[in-house]
N, C-alpha and C positions, 0 to 999 in steps of 0.2 A: 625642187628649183629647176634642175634638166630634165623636162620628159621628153620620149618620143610616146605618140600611139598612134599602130596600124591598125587597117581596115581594109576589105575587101577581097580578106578568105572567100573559100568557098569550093565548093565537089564541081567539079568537070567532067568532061569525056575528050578522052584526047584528040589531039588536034583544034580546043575550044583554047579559049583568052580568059585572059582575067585580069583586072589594074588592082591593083595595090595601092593603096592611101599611105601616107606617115605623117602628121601633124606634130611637128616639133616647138617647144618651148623651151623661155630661158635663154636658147641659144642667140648669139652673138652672126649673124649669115655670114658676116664678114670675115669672120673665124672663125670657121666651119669646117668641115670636109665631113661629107656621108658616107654611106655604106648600104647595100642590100645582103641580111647573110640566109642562108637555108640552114638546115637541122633535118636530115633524114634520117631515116632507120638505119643500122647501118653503115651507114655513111661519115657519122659525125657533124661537126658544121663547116659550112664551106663559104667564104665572099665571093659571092655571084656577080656584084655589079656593086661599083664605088663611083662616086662625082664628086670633081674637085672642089675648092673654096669660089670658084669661076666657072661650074658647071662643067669642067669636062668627064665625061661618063668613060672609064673603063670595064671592062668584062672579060667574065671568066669562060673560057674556052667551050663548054658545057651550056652555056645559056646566049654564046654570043650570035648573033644575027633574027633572035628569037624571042628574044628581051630587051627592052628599050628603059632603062633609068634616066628620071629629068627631076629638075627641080625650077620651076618657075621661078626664075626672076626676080630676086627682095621680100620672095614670100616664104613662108616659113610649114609649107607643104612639098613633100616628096613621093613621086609613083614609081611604079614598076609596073611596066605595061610587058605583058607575058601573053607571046602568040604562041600557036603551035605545040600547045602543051604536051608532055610526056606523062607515062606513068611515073618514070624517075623524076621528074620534078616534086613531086609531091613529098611535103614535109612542112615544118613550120617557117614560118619569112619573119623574118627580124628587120627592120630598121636599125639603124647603128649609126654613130655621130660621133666622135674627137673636136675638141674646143684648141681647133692650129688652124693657120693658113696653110695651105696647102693648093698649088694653081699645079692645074695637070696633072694626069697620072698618078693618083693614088693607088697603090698599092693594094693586090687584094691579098690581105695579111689581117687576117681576128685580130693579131696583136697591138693596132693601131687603132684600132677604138675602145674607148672607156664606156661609152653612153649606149645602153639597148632600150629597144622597147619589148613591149610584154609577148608581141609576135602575134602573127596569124596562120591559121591552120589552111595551106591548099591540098586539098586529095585530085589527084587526077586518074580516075579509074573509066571504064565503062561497063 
């Protein structure tokens, strides 16, 4: 009934780009709030980049001024536009969604979303 699914994995070379798709269903925009989470080696998972019930985009310390999350406007599509790649960027991207209002500053806390999608693999190696 809620799905999300991503698109636009893929091998880079650092310092290359890459957007990210998320096609969500079911969902409610107006009760919304998103999420962008990573999965490294290593690492564990981490929320990289959340957008409120009103589009506002926060970011995590690690991806901020180098990654750009939006979700257009009444539609039910979300990117992550990722400049400037790193080797440590590389791992799986999830899309993530909670069924709340939420206006501004979401929280970058796993714990506040219920809803994943199945993810996309980015390598960024050269």
């Amino acid at each position: 009934q809620f799905q999300l699914v991503e698109s636009g994995g893929g091998s880079v070379q650092p310092g290359g780009s890459l957007r990210l798709s998320c096609v969500a269903s079911g969902f409610d925009l107006r009760r919304t709030f998103w999420g962008w989470l990573r999965q490294s080696p290593g690492k564990g998972q981490e929320v990289i980049a959340t957008i409120s019930t009103d589009g506002y985009p926060t970011y995590a310390d690690s991806v901020r001024g180098r990654f750009a999350a939006s979700q257009i406007n009444g539609k039910n599509t979300l990117y992550l536009e990722m400049d400037n790649l790193k080797p440590e960027d590389s791992g799986m991207y999830y899309c993530a969604a909670d069924r709340r209002l939420w206006l501004e500053g979401v929280p970058l806390d796993i714990r506040e979303f219920k809803f994943w999608g199945p993810g996309t693999q980015v390598t960024v190696s050269s």
